[in-house]
C-alpha positions, 0 to 999 in steps of 0.5 A: 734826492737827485742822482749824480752819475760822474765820469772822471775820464773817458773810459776805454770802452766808450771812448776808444777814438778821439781827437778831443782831450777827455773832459769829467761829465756829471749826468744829473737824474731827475733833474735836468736844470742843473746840467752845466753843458749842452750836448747834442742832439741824438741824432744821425745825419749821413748826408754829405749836403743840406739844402743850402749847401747841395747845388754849391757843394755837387759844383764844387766837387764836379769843377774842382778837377781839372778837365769839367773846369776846362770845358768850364771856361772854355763855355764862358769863353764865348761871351767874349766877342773875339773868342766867339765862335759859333752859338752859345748853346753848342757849348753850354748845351752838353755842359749842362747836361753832364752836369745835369746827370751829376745833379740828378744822380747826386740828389737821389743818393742824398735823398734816399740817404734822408729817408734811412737817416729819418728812420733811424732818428723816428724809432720810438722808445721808453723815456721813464718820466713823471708821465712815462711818455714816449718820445723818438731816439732823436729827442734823447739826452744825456740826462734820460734814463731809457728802457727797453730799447737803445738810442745811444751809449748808455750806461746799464743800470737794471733788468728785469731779468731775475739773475740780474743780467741781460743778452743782447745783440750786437749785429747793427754794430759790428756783424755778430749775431750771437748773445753776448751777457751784459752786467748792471752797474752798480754805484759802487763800482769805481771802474766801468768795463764794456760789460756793463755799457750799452752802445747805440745800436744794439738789441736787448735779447732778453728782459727789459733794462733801465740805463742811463743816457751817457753819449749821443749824437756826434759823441757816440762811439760808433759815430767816432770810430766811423770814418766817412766813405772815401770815393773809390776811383778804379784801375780803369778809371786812371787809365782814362785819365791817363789817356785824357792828358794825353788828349789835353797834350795833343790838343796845345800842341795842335793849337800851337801848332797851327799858330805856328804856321801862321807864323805868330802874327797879330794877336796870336795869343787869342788865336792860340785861344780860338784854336783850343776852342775850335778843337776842343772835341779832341777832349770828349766831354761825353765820355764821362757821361757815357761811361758812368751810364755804362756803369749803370747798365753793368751795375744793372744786369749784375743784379738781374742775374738769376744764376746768382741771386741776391747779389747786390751792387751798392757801389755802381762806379768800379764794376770794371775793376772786378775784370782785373783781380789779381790774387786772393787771399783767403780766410776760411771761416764764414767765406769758404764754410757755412759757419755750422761747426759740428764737434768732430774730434777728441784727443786725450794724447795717447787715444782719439775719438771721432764721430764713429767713436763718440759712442764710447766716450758717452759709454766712459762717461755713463760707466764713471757715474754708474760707479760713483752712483752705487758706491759714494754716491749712496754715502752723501746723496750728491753727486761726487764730481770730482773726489770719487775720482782722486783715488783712483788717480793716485796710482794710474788714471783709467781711460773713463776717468781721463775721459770724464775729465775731459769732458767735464772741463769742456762742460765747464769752461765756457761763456755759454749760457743755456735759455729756455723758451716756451714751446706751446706745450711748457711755459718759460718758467716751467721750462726752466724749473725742470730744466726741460730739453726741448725748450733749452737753447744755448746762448754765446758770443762764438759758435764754436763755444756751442758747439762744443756744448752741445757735444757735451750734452750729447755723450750725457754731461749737460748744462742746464743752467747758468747765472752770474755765480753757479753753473748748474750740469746734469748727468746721464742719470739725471742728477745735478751737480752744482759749481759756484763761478769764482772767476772767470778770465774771458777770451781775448785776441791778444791772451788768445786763450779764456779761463774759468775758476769753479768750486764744486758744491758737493766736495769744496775742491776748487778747479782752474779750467783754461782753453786756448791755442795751441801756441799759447797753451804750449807754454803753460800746460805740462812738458808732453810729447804729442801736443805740437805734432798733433795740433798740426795733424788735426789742423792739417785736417781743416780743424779748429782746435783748442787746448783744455788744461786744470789746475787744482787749487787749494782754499789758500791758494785762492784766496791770495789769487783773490786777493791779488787780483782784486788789488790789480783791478783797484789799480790806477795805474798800469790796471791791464797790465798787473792783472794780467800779471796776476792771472798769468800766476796761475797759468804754470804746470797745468795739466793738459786734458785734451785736444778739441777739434771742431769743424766748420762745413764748406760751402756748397761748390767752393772747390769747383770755384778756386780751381776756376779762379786759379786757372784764371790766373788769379793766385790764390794765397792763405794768410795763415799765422804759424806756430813762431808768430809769422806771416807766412803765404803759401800758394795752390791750396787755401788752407786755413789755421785754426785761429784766424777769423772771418774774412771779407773781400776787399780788392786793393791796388798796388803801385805795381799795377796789382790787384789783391782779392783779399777775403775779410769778413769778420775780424782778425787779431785785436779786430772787431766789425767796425773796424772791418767797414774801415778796412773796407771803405779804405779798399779799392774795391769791396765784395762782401759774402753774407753769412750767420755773423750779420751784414755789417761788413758786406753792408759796407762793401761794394758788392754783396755776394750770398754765396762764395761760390757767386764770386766765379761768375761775378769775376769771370763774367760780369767783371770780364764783361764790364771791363771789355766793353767799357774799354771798347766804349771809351776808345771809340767815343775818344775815336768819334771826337778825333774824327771831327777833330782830325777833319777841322784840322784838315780843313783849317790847313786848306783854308790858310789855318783859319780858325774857321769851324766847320760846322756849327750850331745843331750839327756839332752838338747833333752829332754826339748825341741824337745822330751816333750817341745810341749805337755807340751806347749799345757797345755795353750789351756786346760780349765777345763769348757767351756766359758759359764759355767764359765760366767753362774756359776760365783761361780767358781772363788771363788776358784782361790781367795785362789791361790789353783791351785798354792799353796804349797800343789799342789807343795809338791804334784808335788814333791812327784810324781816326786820323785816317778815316777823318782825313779820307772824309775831309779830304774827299769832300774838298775834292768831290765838292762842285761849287758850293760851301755848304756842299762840303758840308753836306758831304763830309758830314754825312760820310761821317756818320755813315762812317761811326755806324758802319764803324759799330758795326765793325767792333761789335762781336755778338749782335743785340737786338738793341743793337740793330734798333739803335744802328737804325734808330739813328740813321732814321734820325739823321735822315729825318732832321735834314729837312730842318737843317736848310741853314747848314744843309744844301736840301735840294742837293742831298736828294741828287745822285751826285750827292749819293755816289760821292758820300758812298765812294768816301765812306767805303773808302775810309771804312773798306780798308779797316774791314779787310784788315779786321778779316785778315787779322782774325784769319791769321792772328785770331784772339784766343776765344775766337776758337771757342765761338766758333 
């Protein structure tokens, strides 16, 4: 007979998201033919191109901004005659390059892109057929059962687990690594909740399952909720773009202007054309290429760095933005600590045990049922749990009843549940039959839960064993006791607080057990004295602390609970909000039993780390949730309450030129992983730290770090780097283009504002590229300290905050000595000139590249040997390519010694000056680490 699997709607769990109305799908097993839609295929396509659409799509996005079109244009100017001016390759040469760059690097993301996706959609798994054939995820439909693992969001039918349940991992979906318990659902069940669904991506911890296919491809939930990556533009980057307007203003109205001059005459919109093509190169169309190759070569010695290890850059575009943080916001857990919590604290009000006094806890514990086991205990033959103790409760409770009780409820209100392995010498069954310790391993969805099972255990309450319906502790003499789970209420991020109703076998009472925060259990626990002022003091300490509570049930009192909330459950309408309702009936005037702190170990050197940061003017703030439910910032310490969670880098830019270092790495209120990659692809800039919760988040971010303390030198080294010589890159490329410009600008006025070019063919493009592209290039391996100064003196990235060394100062400064080092050269040469126009040439061309590599060697602060290869490289090249460049180049006029002393005397005279003023101004306004090198 057929099966039939119908969904009314789009159940919440798997259709959180979505643009689409919900439509009723009906999942036919067994027989396909009768499907009544297509659905698509599962498969995962993170390409942004095909191979149809990629060299349109790359030129698409590479002329859809406003500066590639205009070198766009002004390359297809030349095929008009009467805008020629020179050979078409002098145009379309570095055109084609800078695209050629973007093609190459654009087809090795989508390649690289390809081999991840085909991976993921060639894994292979259990289709359950006639044949029991094998087939990949990316062949799955809507109608297939699969077993063993999970191709797509299914619907969990069977395991083959004997308490009928089955763990998984979620670490591929939202970062954890912790079991969480999933439940099969039944035909019967009108409601299918997040337990009883199987997303894609997740990993079957324990047993085999069956499941029904429900969503895949684009339909799947992480597909839905997952947005595509924005491309991030840093600080930097804008302030560039700035300059490049400024660039583009100056360009009209020097074309203009020249125009102008020539008072308008003839065809003067053509020449206003001519003139914006002779000085083009005022816009440099190799600054971009030569700053995402800086990008590269940063991006690169990040990852070399053996100081910190395991670093990686996966997004290569913003690493100047790491040399501009601003503040830092900071959680604690899984950023500042190791994500190892250890019990350290037991509050019962009036009394508190730490670790040196956890003896005497364990020593309460074996005195209350030593007791029990020679006076009750011998009358029943089973363990009294709680009615041993009620009549001694009825006049005044004694500190090891209080004790035990604590305990008792930390043992028993929880969603851990215990797992035994085999150990080489005991089987699993084994194992589990005798519920042996050295093969028990302890399972849930928070470490915190663990952890505070595993104290339990050690001052003698364990637990040794857990289903759906029972609970199963063993006490310090070995005896077991039995509770059936009626109810449990799980931890959620709006109650802030999980509860658990449990039946004692051994007596038939009934127990309401509920942990929580502070600022939730304070309303419902008994009025007392102590519980705000001391979840403060051990909050204070770094603690996270936790409020258990019990309430007593009769058999009546459950019974109408049950009855209620199995009516709230069954609801259409409002379902959440009457159960909750339910719930929160039996959360009044519940005894308060204790106070748990737990604590979570800092990582290695994170203190030393902000008080670098700190003293780097990088404010570090706590964003930290108060007792009224507010927002509060306090600066100086990093102090973290009890309730938030992980937290993961992010750099965020305000409108007032701020940077916020915000520190997120798992989820905070009503957050999951997945929203977290949100978080982060929204930021400008993402440094993620790995830890125990997975890499889900620090996969997304821009930078992963293993360690928090790895951040200090990111920041003050690699990030005060990169923007230091980035910006002393990108205003010496605009200066090496002004020159040229300013000396045709020169030369046209001489000329009777000629739209001549003075140079052509091969020099102009030679000279951006073979005759000074490499010495400028090497300005991305200087460093005005070295790594330990700058980690020792941490004050020098104060000044990279104001953006100074790329600032509209430092450009006005570059523009002035371009305009006078241009000016000198071509002026010069037309005085020094014989007879000859190709003597000009000669001369002013040669002044010029002397001069952009003497000008290198002015701004270099620590020489590499790359450097001095590069100087050299170059001028080897220039000297070389004379002999081939007769058409522009006098030859036999070059080896005269007049020819040597005029282009000597016009370079010492356009450079000279700039180093005496260099010198003067380091000797009585030197920068604040000249100091510290010297």
């Amino acid at each position: 007979d057929a099966f039939r699997c119908s969904s009314h709607r789009c159940c919440e769990c798997l259709r959180c998201c979505g643009r689409r109305d919900p439509r009723p799908r009906t999942v036919w097993l067994g027989h396909p033919e009768k499907r009544d839609q297509r659905y698509p295929r599962n498969v995962i396509n993170n390409q942004k191109y095909n191979f149809f659409t990629f060299l349109p799509g790359v030129l698409f996005n590479q002329f859809k901004y406003f500066f590639n079109l205009y070198f766009l244009l002004l390359a297809c100017s030349q095929f008009v005659v009467e805008m020629r001016l020179g050979a078409l390759y002098t145009y379309w040469v570095p055109l084609g390059f800078v695209l050629a760059v973007t093609v190459i690097r654009e087809a090795a993301e989508e390649i690289r892109c390809y081999v991840r996706d085909k991976e993921v959609n060639s894994q292979i798994y259990s289709k359950l057929t006639a044949r029991g054939r094998l087939c990949g995820s990316s062949t799955a439909r809507a109608c297939c059962l699969v077993n063993q693992r999970v191709p797509a969001d299914m619907i969990f039918l069977r395991t083959s687990e004997k308490n009928g349940s089955c763990f998984l991992r979620t670490d591929q979906l939202d970062g954890e690594t912790d079991w969480k318990l999933r439940l099969p659902k039944h035909w019967y069940i009108i409601k299918m909740w997040l337990s009883n669904c199987l997303l894609k991506h997740v990993l079957i911890a324990s047993g085999t399952v069956v499941g029904v296919v429900l969503y895949t491809g684009r339909e799947l939930r992480s597909v839905m909720n997952t947005s595509n990556p924005r491309s991030k533009i840093g600080l930097f980057d804008l302030e560039v773009n700035c300059l490049t307007k400024i660039l583009f203003g100056a360009l009209v109205v020097v074309s203009l202007v020249m125009v102008a001059l020539q008072h308008f005459a003839g065809r003067w919109y053509l020449q206003i054309i001519r003139f914006l093509l002779l000085f083009s190169n005022i816009i440099p169309i190799s600054l971009r290429v030569n700053l995402d190759m800086g990008k590269i070569v940063y991006s690169w010695v990040i990852r070399r760095d053996s100081k910190i290890p395991g670093t990686v850059v996966r997004s290569s575009t913003i690493p100047e933005q790491l040399g501009r943080i601003s503040y830092l916001l900071t959680d604690k857990t899984g950023t500042l600590t190791q994500n190892e919590m250890v019990f350290k604290r037991l509050h019962l009000g009036t009394v508190a045990y730490g670790l040196d006094s956890m003896d005497e806890v364990q020593s309460h514990i074996f005195s209350i049922y030593t007791q029990c086991t020679s006076g009750f205990w011998k009358s029943h033959m089973d363990p009294p749990a709680v009615k041993g103790l009620t009549l001694a409760t009825k006049v005044r409770k004694t500190m090891s009843s209080r004790v035990h009780e604590a305990v008792k409820a930390i043992a028993l209100c929880h969603n851990v549940t215990p797992v035994y392995e085999s150990n080489g010498v005991t089987d699993q069954a084994e194992a589990e039959r005798h519920y042996e310790d050295s093969c028990r391993v302890y399972q849930a969805s928070s470490p915190d839960e663990v952890a505070l099972v595993q104290w339990t255990e050690s001052v003698g309450l364990t637990l040794v064993g857990r289903d759906q319906s029972s609970m199963q502790l063993r006490t310090p003499g070995g005896h077991i006791l039995n509770f059936t789970i009626l109810q449990i209420f799980p931890f959620t991020y709006e109650s802030k607080r999980m509860g658990i109703i449990v039946r004692d076998e051994s007596t038939g009472e009934i127990t309401f057990y509920m942990k929580g925060a502070d600022v939730v259990m304070a309303g419902i626990v008994q009025y007392n004295d102590w519980l705000e002022e001391e979840c403060g003091n051990m909050a204070r300490e770094g603690l996270r602390v936790l409020v258990v509570a019990k309430k007593s049930l009769t058999e009546e009192q459950y019974q109408d609970f049950e009855a209620r909330y199995v009516q709230a459950k069954l609801s259409v309408h409002d379902r959440s909000l009457k159960v909750a309702t339910v719930i929160e009936s039996l959360e009044m005037e519940m005894e308060l039993l204790c106070l748990t702190g737990v604590e979570d170990q800092l990582q290695a050197d994170v203190r030393p780390t902000l008080e670098t940061l700190r003293n780097a003017g990088i404010k570090i703030l706590d964003l930290k949730k108060g007792k009224n439910k507010r927002l509060s910032i306090q600066i100086q310490a990093v102090k973290v309450d009890k309730m938030f969670c992980l937290w993961l880098f992010c750099l965020k830019y305000k409108s007032e030129q701020n940077i916020e270092l915000c520190c997120k790495y798992k989820s905070r209120e009503g957050c999951d992983g997945g929203n977290d990659v949100s978080m982060i692809q929204e930021a400008d800039c993402g440094v993620g730290v790995e830890g125990k919760e997975g890499k889900q988040a620090s996969l997304a971010a821009d930078f992963s770090i293993t360690q928090f303390k790895h951040l200090g030198r990111l920041l003050m080294v690699h990030g005060r780097n990169s923007y230091k010589r980035s910006a002393a890159l990108s205003q010496f490329v605009i200066h090496r283009s002004l020159c040229i410009s300013t000396m045709q600008a020169v030369f046209s006025s001489v000329f009777y504002f000629a739209s001549v070019p003075l140079y052509q063919g091969f020099l102009i493009i030679g000279y951006s590229t073979i005759y000074t592209m490499f010495p400028v290039f090497s300005l991305v391996l200087d460093k005005d300290v070295k790594s330990e100064v700058a980690m020792l003196y941490p004050e020098l990235y104060k000044d990279l905050l104001k953006g100074r060394p790329l600032s509209y100062k430092t450009f006005l400064i570059w523009v002035l000595i371009s305009i006078y080092q241009g000016s000198i050269i071509m002026y010069g040469a037309l005085l020094l000139f014989e007879s000859e126009f190709v003597h000009i040439v000669a001369i002013s061309f040669t002044s010029l590249i002397l001069t952009e590599l003497l000008m290198v060697a002015l701004t270099i602060q620590t020489w590499h040997w790359l450097m001095i290869v590069a100087e050299l490289l170059s001028l080897s090249c220039y000297i070389a390519s004379l002999v081939f460049l007769h058409e522009f180049i006098d030859v036999y006029f070059i080896a005269t010694l007049s020819f040597l002393w005029k282009v000597t005397v016009i370079t010492l005279v356009s450079c000279l000056p700039l180093y005496v003023l260099k010198y003067l101004r380091r000797r009585f306004s030197p920068p604040s680490y000249s100091k510290l090198t010297s």
